[in-house]
NUZAKE-653428 format. One record per residue (C-alpha): residue number from 1; residue in one letter; x, y, z. Coordinates in pm, whole numbers, plus 50000, padded with zeros to 5 digits. Layout:
// residues N
<NUM, "A", <X, Y, Z>>,
...
END
This chain:
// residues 381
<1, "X", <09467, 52661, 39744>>,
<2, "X", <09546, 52615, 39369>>,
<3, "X", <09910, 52445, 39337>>,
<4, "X", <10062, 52593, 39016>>,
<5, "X", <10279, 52352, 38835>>,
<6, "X", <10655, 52416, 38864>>,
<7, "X", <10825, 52693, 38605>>,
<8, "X", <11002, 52537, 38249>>,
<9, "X", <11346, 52619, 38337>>,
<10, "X", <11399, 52553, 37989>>,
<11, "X", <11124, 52809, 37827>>,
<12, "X", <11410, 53067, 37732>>,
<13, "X", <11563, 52776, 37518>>,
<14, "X", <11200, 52698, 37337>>,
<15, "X", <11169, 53101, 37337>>,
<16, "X", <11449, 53126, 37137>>,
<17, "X", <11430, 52813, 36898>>,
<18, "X", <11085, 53012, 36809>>,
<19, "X", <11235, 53332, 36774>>,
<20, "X", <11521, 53170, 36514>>,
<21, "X", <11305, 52977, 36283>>,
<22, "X", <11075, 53298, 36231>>,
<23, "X", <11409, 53496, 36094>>,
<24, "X", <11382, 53576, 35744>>,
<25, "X", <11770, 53531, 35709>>,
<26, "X", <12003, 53346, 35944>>,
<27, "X", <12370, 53246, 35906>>,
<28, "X", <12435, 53041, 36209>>,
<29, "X", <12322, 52728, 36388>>,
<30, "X", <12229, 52706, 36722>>,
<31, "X", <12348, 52441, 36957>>,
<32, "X", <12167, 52275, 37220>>,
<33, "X", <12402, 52079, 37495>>,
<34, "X", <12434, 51865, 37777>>,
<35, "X", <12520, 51529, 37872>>,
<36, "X", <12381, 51222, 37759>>,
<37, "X", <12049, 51162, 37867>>,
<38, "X", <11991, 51511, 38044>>,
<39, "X", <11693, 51593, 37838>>,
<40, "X", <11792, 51761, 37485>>,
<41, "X", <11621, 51507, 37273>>,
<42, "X", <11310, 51520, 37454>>,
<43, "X", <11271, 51909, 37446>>,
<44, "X", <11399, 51967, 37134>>,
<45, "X", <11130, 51683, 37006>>,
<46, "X", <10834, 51814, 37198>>,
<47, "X", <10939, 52165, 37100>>,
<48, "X", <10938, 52067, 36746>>,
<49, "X", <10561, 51830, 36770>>,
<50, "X", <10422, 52171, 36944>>,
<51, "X", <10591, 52384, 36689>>,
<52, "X", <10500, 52193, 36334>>,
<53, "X", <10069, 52276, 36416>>,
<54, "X", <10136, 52639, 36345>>,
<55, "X", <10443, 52677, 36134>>,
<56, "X", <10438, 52575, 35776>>,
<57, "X", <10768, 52472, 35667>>,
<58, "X", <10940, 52166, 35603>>,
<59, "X", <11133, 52009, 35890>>,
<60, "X", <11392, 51744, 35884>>,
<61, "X", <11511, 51537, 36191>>,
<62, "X", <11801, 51321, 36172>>,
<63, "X", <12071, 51137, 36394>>,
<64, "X", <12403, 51121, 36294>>,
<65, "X", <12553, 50916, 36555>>,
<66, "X", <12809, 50650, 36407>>,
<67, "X", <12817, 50860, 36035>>,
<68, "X", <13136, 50827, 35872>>,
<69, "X", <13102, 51048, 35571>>,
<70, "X", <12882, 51393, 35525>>,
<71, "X", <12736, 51195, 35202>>,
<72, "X", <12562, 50930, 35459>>,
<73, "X", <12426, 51233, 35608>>,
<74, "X", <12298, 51308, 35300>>,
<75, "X", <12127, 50967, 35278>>,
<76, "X", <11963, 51006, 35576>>,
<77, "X", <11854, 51367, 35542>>,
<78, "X", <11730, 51242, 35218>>,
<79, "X", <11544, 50880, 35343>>,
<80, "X", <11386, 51151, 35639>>,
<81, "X", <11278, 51435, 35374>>,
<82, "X", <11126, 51182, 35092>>,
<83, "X", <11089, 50821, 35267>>,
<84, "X", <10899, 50698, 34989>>,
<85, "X", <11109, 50790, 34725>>,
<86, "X", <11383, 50678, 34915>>,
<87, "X", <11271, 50309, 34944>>,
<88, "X", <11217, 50321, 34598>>,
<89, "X", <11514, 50392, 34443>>,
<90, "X", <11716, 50196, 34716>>,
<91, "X", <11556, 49856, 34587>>,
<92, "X", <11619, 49985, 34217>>,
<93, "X", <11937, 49984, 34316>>,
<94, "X", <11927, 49652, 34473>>,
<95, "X", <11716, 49519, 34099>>,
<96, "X", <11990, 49656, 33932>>,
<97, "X", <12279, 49496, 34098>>,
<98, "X", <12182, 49161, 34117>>,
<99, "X", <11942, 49100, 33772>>,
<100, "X", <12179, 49316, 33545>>,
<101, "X", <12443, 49057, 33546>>,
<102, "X", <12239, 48820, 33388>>,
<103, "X", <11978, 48998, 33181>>,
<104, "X", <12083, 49378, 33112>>,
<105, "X", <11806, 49483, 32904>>,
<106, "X", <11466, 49325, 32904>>,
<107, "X", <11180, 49362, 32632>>,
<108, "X", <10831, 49408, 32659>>,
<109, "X", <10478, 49435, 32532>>,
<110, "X", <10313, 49767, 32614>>,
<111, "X", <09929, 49892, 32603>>,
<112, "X", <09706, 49679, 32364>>,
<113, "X", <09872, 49796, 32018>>,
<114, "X", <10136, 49595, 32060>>,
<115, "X", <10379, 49876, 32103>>,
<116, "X", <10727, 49763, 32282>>,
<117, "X", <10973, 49899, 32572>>,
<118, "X", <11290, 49833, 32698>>,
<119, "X", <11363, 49836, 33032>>,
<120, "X", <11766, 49818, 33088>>,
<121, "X", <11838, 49726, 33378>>,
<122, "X", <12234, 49805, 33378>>,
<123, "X", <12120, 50158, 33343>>,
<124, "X", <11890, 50173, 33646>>,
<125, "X", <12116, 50231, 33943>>,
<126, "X", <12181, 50562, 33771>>,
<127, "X", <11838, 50688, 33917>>,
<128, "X", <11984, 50676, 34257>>,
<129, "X", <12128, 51026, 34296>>,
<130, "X", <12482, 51026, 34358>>,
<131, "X", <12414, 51397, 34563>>,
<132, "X", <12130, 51420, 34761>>,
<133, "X", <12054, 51765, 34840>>,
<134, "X", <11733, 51857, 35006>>,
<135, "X", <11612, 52150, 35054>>,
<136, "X", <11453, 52230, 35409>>,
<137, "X", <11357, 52497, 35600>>,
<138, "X", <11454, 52383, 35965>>,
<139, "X", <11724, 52071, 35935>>,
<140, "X", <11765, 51923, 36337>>,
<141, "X", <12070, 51714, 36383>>,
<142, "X", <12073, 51506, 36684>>,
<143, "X", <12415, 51278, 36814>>,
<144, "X", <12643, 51577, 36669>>,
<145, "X", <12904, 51467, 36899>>,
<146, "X", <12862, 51048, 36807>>,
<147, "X", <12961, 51158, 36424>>,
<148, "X", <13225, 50970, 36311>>,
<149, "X", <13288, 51198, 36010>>,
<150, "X", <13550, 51480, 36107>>,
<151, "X", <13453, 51773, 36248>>,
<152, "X", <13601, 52016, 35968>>,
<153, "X", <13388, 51866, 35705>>,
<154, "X", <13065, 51858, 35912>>,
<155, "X", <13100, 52210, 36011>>,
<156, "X", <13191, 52261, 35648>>,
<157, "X", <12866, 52098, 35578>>,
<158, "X", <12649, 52269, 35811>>,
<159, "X", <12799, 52631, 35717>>,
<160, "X", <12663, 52514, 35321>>,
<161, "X", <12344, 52423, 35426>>,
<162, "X", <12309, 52759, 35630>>,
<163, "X", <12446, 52921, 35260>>,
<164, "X", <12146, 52828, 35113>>,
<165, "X", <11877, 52928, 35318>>,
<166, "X", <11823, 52647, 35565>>,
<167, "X", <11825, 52716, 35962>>,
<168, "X", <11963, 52441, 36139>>,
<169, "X", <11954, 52357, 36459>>,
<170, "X", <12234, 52101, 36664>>,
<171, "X", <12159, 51893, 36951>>,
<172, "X", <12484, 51709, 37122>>,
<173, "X", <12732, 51725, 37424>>,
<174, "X", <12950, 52041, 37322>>,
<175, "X", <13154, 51940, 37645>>,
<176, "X", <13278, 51585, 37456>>,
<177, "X", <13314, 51748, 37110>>,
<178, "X", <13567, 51981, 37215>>,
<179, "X", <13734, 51716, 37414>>,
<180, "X", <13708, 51502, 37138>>,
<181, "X", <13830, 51745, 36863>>,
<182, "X", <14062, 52017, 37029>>,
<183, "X", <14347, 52135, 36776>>,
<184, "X", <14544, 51882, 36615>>,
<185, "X", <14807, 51809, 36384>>,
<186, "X", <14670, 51633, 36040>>,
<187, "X", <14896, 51332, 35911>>,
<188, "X", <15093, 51317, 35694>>,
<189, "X", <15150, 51658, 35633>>,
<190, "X", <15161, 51778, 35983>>,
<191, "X", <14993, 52113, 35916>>,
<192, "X", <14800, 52221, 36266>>,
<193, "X", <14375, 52179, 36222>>,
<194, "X", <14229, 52387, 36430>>,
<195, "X", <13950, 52225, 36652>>,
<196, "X", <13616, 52223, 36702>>,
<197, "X", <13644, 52529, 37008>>,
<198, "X", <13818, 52737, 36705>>,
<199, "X", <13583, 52638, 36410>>,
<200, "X", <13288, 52627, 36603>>,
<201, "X", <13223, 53059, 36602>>,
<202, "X", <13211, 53066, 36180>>,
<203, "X", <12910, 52826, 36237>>,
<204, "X", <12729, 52832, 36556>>,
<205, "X", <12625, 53181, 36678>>,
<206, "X", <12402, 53048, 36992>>,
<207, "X", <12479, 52755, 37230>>,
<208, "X", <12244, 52687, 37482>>,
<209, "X", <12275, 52428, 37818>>,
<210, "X", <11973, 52204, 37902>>,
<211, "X", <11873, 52247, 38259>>,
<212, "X", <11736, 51945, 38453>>,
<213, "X", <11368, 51958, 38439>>,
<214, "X", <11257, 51603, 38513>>,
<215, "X", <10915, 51720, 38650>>,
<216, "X", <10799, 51906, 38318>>,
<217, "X", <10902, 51592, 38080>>,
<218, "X", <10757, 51350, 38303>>,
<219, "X", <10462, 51284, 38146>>,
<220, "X", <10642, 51261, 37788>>,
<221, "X", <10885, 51031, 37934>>,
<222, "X", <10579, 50755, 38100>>,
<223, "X", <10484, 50714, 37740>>,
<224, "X", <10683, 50415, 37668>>,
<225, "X", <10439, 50254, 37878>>,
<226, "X", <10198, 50153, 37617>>,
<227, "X", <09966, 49923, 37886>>,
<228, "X", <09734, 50121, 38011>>,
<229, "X", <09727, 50033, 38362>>,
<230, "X", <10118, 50083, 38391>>,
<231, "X", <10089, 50424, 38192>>,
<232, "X", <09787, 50474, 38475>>,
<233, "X", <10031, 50368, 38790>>,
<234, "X", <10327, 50614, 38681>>,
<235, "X", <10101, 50910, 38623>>,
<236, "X", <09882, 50850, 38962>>,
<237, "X", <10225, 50768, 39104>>,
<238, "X", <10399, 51041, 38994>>,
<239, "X", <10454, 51234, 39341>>,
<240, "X", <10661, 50952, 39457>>,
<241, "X", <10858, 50820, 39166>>,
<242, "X", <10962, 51183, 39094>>,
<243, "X", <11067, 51164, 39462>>,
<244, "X", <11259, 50818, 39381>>,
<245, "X", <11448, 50989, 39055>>,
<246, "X", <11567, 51268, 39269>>,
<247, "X", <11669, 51085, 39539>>,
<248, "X", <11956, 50913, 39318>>,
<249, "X", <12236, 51131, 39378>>,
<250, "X", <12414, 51252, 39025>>,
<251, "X", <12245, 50987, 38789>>,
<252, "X", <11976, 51242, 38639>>,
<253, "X", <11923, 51073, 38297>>,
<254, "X", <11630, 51113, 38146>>,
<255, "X", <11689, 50826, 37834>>,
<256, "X", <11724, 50583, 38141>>,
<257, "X", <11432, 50675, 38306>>,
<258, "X", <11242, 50654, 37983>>,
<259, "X", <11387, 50305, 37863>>,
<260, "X", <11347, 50164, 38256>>,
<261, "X", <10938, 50289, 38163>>,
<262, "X", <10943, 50078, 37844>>,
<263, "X", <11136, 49780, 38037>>,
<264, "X", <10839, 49851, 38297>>,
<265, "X", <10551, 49825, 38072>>,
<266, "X", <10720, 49464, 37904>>,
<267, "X", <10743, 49287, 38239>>,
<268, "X", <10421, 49373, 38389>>,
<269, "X", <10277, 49252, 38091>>,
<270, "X", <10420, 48942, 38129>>,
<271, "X", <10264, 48918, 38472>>,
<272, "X", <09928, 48650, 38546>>,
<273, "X", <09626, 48815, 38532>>,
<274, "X", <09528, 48803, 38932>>,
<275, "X", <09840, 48992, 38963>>,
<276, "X", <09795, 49287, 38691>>,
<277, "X", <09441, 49296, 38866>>,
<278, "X", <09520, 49368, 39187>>,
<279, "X", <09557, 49757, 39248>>,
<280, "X", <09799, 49760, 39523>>,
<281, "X", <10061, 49415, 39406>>,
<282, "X", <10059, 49641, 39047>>,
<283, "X", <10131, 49981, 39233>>,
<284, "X", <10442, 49788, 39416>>,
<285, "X", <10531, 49556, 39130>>,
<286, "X", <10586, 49863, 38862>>,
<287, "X", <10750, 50091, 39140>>,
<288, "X", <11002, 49801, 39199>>,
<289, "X", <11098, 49706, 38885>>,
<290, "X", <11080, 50089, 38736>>,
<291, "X", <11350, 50164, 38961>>,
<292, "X", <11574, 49857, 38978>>,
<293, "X", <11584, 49875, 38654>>,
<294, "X", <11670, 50278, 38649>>,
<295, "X", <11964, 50190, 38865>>,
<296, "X", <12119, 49915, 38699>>,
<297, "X", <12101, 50149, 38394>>,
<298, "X", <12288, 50445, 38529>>,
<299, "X", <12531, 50180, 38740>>,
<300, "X", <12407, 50308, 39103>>,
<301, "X", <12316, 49926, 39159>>,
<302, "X", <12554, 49700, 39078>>,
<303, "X", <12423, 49367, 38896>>,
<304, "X", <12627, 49160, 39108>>,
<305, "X", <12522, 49288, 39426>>,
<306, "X", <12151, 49257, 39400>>,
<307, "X", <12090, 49040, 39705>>,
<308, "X", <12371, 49181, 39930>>,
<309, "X", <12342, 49281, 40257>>,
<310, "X", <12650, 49269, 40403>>,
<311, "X", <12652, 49234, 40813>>,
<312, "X", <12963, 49504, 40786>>,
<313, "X", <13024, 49783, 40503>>,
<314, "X", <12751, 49831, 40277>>,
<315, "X", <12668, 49762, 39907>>,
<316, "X", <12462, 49908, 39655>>,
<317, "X", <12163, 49689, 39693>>,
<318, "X", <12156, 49773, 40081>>,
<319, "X", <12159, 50129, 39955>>,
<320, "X", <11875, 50125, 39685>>,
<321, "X", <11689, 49973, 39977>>,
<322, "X", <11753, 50248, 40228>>,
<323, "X", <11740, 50499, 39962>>,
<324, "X", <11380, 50433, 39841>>,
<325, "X", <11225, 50318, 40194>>,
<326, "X", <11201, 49965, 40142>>,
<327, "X", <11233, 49729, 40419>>,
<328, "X", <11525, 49549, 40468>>,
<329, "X", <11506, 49183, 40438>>,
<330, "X", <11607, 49107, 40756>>,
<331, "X", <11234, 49219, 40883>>,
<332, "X", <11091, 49022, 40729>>,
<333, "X", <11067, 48806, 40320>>,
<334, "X", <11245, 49021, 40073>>,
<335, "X", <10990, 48931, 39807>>,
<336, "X", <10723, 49067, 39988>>,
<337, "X", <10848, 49400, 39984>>,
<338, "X", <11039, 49398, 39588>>,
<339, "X", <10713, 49236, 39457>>,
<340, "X", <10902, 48884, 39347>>,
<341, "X", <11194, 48695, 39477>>,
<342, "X", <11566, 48814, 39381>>,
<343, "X", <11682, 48577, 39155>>,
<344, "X", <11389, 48653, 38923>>,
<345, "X", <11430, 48967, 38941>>,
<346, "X", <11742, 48903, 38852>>,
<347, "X", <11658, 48704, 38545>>,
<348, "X", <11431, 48968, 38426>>,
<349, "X", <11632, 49302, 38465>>,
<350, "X", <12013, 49206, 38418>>,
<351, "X", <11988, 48842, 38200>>,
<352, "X", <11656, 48919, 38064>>,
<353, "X", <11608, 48531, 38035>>,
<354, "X", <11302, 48516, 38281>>,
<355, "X", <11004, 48276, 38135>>,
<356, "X", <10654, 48382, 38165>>,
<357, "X", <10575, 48054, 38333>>,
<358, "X", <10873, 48109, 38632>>,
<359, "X", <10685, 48454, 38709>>,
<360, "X", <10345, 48304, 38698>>,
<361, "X", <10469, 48047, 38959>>,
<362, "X", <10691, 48266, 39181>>,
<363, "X", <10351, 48479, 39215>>,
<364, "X", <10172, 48186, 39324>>,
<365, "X", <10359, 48162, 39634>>,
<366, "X", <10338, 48552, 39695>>,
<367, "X", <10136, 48600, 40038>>,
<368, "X", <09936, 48836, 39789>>,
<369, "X", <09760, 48552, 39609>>,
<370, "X", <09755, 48238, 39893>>,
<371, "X", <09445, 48204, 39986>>,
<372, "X", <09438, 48265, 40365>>,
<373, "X", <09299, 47976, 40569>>,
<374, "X", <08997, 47990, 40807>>,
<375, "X", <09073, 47960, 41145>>,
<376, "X", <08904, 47660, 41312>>,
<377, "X", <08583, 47745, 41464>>,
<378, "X", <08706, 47668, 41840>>,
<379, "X", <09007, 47942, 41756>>,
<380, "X", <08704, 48130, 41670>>,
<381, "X", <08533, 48082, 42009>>,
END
């Protein structure tokens, strides 16, 4: 029996991303939402990596979490669109603000017939644009709801951009910008702004929800991984892990999960090499530490409570345990079954202070790696 892989819940989004770039004309944005870490930066990235082989156009991808003004916006666009150019002109900047002072204008020899230049170096921050407009056909903005800049003058910004010909497309949490920008009074004058729910129709014509889709972005997430046994584990693993994510009741984040992969790959690393040899110990050490670390991310295991079993109530390191299957200490040595003793994991996941030569030892001592002792020959007999 062939097993066919699970449907993209999210194919009508990617439908229609491909359907509004290929419009000769567009005056409207389209907005993909959903909370943070659901999944929108990850689809709307693989979207575009897929979409970039066949479409030629120019594509811009920026962030603009923590931008104050729409001219840092600008910057970025600009430092995304022409990197090169970019670095350039930022350290002629930087050459003209500290040597000017001191030598403004500089002579110089040029070519063998002894012809002369000036270089004035006063004059050369004036080759840093004080506008930078790019032109691009698809402009993604990413963060739209971490902008610090007010949401009048971004949507004033966007609806320009969309003047002259470029389709843009918005990824953020539409649920926190209209929390964060409902209708206001401005001060000083105390005439009523009207917020982002009002504003939002003159700019963005299509808003679309992520869905969860964990088992389609899977193997996109794993990537952080960059050893190749680790990356090797959470693929051949992938059946149970997948189980493991789901099983976490309301903590679906996908950034998490991806960062917990990357926090993974870093530790196992840092592992002796009987121990990143051994197929099983590896299976158990990255399953362990993949999701301890998930779940300290998204709070559904407490730092402070790794360790506690309480002989009445429970706490949320009794709970991981029963969640995922793993033994409870009480039947037997709780390193055994989290792949290294508590207080090192501990050190590794919450202080990140653990020393390669502490793990080497504390797997020295692992049942895994004694050597087991002969029996005595009359045993034997």
């Amino acid at each position: 029996m062939v097993l066919c892989p699970p449907k993209n819940p999210n194919a009508f989004v990617e439908e229609y991303l491909n359907e509004y770039i290929g419009m000769s004309k567009v005056d409207f944005a389209v907005l993909i939402s959903g909370p943070w870490g659901c999944g929108k930066t990850t689809l709307v990235s693989k979207w575009m990596e897929e979409t970039k082989i066949r479409e030629d156009k120019k594509w811009v991808y920026v962030s603009v979490n923590g931008a104050a003004t729409i001219e840092e916006i600008k910057h970025r666009v600009f430092e995304e669109a022409y990197p090169g150019t970019a670095k350039v002109l930022t350290v002629a900047k930087c050459v003209s603000s500290v040597i000017s002072p001191f030598v403004g204008t500089l002579s110089c020899t040029k070519g063998t017939t002894g012809g002369s230049a000036e270089v004035h170096f006063d004059q050369l921050e004036k080759l840093v644009p004080k506008r930078l407009n790019v032109h691009c056909d698809v402009l993604v903005f990413d963060d739209v709801e971490r902008a610090v800049v007010g949401i009048e003058e971004l949507l004033g910004y966007f609806s320009k951009l969309l003047a002259e010909g470029t389709k843009i497309i918005l990824v953020g949490d539409e649920e926190i910008l209209s929390k964060r920008w409902g209708d206001h009074k401005e001060e000083g004058t105390g005439l009523c702004v009207l917020g982002y729910e009002k504003q939002k129709e003159k700019v963005i014509g299509q808003t679309f929800a992520v869905v969860e889709n964990f088992d389609d972005l899977y193997g996109t997430l794993v990537e952080d991984a960059h050893c190749e046994t680790v990356r090797n584990i959470l693929i051949s693993q992938r059946a149970v892990l997948v189980k493991d994510f789901k099983s976490v009741d309301g903590a679906c984040n996908y950034r998490a999960f991806k960062h917990a992969c990357g926090d993974t790959d870093y530790w196992f690393r840092r592992l002796p090499k009987k121990a990143r040899e051994n197929g099983e110990y590896a299976k158990l050490f990255v399953r362990m530490v993949l999701l301890m670390d998930y779940e300290l991310l998204v709070n559904t295991l407490k730092a402070e409570e790794i360790g506690l079993i309480p002989k009445e109530g429970s706490s949320s390191f009794a709970e991981f345990l029963e969640r995922h299957n793993i033994r409870h200490p009480a039947w037997g040595e709780v390193n055994e079954y989290l792949s290294l003793p508590i207080e090192l994991l501990k050190k590794m996941l919450v202080s990140h202070s653990a020393r390669r030569e502490e793990i080497e030892n504390a797997v020295s001592l692992l049942s895994w790696f004694v050597p087991k002792k002969n029996p005595p020959s009359w045993r034997v007999l």
